[in-house]
C-alpha positions as CSV (number, residue, x, y, z in Angstrom):
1,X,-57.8,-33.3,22.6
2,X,-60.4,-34.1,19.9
3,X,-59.0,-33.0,16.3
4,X,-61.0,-30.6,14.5
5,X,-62.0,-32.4,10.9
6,X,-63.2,-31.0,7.5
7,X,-65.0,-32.8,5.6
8,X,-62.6,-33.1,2.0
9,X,-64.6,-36.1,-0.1
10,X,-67.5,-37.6,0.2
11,X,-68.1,-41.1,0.3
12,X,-69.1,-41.2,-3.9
13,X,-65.5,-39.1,-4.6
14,X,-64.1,-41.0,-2.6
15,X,-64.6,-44.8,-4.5
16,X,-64.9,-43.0,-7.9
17,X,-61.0,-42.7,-6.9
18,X,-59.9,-45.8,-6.1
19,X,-61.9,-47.4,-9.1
20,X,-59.6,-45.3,-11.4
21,X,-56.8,-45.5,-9.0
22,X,-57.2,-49.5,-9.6
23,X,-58.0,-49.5,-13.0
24,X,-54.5,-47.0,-13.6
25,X,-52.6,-50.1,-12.0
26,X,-53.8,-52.8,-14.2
27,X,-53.5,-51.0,-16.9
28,X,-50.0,-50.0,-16.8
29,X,-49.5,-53.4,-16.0
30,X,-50.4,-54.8,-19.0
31,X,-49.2,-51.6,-20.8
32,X,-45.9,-52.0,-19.8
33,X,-45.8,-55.9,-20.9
34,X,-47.3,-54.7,-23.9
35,X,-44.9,-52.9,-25.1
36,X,-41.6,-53.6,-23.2
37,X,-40.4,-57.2,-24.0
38,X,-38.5,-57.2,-20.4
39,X,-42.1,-56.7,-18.3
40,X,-44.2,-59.4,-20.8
41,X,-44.0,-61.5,-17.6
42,X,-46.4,-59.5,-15.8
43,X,-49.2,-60.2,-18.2
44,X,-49.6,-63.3,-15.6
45,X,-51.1,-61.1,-13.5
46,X,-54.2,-61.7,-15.7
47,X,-54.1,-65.0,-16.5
48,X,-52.4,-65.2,-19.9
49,X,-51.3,-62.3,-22.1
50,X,-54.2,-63.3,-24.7
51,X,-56.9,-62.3,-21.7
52,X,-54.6,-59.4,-21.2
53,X,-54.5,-58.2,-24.4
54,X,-59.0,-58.4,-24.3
55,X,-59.2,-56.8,-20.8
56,X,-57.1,-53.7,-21.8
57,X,-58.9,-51.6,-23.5
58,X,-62.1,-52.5,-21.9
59,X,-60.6,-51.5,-18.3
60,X,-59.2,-48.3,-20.5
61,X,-62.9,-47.6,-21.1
62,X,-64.1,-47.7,-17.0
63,X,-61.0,-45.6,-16.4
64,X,-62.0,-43.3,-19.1
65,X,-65.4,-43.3,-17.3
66,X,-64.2,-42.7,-14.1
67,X,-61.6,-40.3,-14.7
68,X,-64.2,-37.6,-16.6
69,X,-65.9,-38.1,-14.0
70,X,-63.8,-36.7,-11.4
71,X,-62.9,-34.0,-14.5
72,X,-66.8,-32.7,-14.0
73,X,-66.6,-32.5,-10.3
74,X,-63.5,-30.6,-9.9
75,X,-62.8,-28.7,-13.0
76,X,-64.3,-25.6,-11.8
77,X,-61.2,-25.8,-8.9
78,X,-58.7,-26.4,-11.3
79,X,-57.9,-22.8,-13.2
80,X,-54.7,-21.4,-12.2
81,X,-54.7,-17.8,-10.4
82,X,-51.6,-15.7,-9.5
83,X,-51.6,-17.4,-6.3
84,X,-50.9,-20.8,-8.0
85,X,-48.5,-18.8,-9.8
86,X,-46.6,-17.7,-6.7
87,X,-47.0,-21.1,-5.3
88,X,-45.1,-22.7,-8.4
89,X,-42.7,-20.1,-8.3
90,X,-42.0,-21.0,-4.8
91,X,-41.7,-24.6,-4.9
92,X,-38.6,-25.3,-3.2
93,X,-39.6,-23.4,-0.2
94,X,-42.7,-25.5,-0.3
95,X,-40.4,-28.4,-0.4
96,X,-38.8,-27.6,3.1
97,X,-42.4,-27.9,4.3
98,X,-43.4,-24.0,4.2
99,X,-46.8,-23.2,2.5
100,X,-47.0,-19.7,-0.1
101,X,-49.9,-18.4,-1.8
102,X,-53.4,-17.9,-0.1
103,X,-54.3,-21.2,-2.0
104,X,-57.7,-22.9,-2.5
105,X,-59.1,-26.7,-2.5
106,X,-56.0,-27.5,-4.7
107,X,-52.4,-25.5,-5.4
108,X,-50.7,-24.7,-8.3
109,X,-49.0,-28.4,-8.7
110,X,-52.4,-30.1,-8.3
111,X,-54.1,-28.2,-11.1
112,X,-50.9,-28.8,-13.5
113,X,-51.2,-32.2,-12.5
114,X,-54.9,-32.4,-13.4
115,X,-54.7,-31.0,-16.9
116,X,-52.1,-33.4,-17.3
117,X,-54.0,-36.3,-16.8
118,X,-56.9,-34.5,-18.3
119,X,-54.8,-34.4,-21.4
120,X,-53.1,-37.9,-21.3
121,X,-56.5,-39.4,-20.9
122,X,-57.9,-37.7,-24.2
123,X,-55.0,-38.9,-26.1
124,X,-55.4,-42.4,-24.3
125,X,-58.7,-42.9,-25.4
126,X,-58.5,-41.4,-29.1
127,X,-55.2,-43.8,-29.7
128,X,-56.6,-46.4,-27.8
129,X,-59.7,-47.0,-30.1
130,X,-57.8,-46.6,-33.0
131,X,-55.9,-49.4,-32.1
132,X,-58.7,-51.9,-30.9
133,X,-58.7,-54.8,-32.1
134,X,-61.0,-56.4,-33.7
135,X,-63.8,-53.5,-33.4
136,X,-62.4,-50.5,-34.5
137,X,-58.7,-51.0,-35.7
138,X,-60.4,-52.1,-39.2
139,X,-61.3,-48.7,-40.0
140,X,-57.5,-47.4,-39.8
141,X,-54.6,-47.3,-42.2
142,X,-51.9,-49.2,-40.6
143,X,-49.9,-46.2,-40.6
144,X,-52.5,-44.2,-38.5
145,X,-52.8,-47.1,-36.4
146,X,-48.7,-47.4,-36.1
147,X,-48.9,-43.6,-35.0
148,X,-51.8,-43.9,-32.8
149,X,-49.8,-47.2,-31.0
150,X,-46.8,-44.7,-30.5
151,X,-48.8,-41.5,-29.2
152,X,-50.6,-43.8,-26.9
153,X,-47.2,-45.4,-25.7
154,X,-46.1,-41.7,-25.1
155,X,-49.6,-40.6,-23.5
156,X,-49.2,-43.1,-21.2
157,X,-45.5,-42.9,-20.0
158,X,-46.2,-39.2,-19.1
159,X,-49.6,-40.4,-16.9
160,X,-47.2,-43.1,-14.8
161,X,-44.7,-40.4,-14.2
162,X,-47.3,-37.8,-13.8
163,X,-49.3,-40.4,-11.1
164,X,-45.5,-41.5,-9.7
165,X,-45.5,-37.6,-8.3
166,X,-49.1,-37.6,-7.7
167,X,-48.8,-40.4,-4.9
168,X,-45.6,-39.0,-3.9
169,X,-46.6,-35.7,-3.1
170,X,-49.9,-37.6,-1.3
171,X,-47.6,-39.4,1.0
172,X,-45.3,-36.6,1.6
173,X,-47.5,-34.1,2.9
174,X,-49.0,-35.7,5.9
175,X,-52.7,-36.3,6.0
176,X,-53.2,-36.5,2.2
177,X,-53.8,-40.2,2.0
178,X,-56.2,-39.7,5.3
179,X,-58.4,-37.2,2.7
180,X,-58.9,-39.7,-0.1
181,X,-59.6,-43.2,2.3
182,X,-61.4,-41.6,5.2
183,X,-62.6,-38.3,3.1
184,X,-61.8,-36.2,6.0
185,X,-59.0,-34.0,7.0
186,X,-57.8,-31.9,10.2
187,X,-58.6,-27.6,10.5
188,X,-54.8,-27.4,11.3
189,X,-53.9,-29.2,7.5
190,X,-56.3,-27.2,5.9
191,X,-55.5,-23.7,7.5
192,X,-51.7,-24.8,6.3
193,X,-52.5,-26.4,3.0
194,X,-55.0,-24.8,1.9
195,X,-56.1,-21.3,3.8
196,X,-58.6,-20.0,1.2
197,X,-60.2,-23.3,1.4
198,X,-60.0,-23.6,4.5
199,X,-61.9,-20.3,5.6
200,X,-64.3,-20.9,2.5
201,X,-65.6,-24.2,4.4
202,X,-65.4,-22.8,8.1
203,X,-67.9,-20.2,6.7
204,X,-70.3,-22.8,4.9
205,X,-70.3,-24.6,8.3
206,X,-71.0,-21.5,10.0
207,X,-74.0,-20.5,7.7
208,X,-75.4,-24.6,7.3
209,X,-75.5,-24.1,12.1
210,X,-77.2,-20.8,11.7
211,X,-79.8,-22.0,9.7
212,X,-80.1,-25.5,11.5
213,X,-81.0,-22.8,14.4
214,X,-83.3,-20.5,12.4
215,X,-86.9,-21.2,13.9
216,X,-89.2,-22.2,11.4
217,X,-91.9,-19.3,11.6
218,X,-94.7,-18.9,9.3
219,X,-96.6,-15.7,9.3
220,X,-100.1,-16.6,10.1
221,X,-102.6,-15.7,6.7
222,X,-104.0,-11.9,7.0
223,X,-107.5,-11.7,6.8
């Protein structure tokens, strides 16, 4: 039997992901050579750590980019209601694989997970220019700039963690990762997952056939 499929992310959603998914990996690549003396060998993965050091920031900035970008799509889906509330209450039942809440497009975790990042990313970028060498870091103290080094360092330990449980979560509820590549996912997820969603979109498709069927009428001019 044919699965029922909802439509999660579109196509653009969908690569505006992975580019910030890819540019999250090389940067806490060379992030973590930077500043862990242990990990400098993985600077190699670009070349030398000089081109590492250049490419940084510069693949901060697409990140940046790509991440607000996501931030203007989905903020509006993001505020916490006392469903999310009784879904984060409930998380070890959620755990053994039972759903709570009448949740929407995203549950309580997700929405604490986005702020997160939301927030990280902010801090990021602030430190981040502060830092840049040779265009910006001129303008700083080096005590600002020793402060900013150590914020950003903590900014961005948080974000691995915080994206650590992110992919986690995606591959431990089944038919997450399916969402994000092929930007679809089953009615049976959804109606699990996500029932308010789930019964919002059954009734957009239901009103998008009826007016596919609508006959296209105009009322002939009175005289």
């Amino acid at each position: 039997m044919k699965e029922k499929l909802i439509q999660r992310y579109n196509r653009s959603e969908r690569i505006n992901h992975w580019i910030v998914a890819v540019c999250f990996v090389l940067l806490a690549i060379s992030g973590l050579a930077f500043f862990y003396p242990a990990f400098f060998w993985l600077t190699g993965v670009f070349g030398t750590p000089q081109l590492a050091r250049i490419i940084h920031p510069f693949v901060g900035v697409v990140m940046f980019i790509g991440f607000f970008v996501q931030f203007f799509r989905y903020w509006k889906h993001n505020f916490l209601d006392k469903e999310d509330v009784k879904w984060m209450k409930s998380v070890k039942t959620v755990l053994k694989g039972h759903e709570v809440g009448d949740i929407g497009k995203y549950n309580g975790g997700q929405k604490g997970m986005f702020w997160l990042m939301t927030g990280c990313m902010i801090v990021l970028l602030c430190t981040g220019i502060i830092a840049w060498r040779p265009y910006f870091a001129e303008l700083f103290p080096i005590p600002i700039i020793r402060l900013a080094l150590l914020f950003h360092a903590w900014a961005a330990l948080i974000l691995i963690a915080g994206i650590i449980v992110h992919v986690y979560a995606a591959f431990w509820v089944k038919g997450t990762i399916r969402a994000m590549v092929e930007g679809v996912v089953t009615q049976k997820w959804a109606k699990k997952h996500h029932p308010r969603w789930y019964r919002e979109m059954l009734a957009k498709n239901e009103q998008a056939e009826q007016d596919k069927v609508k006959p296209n009428i105009t009322p002939k001019n009175s005289r």
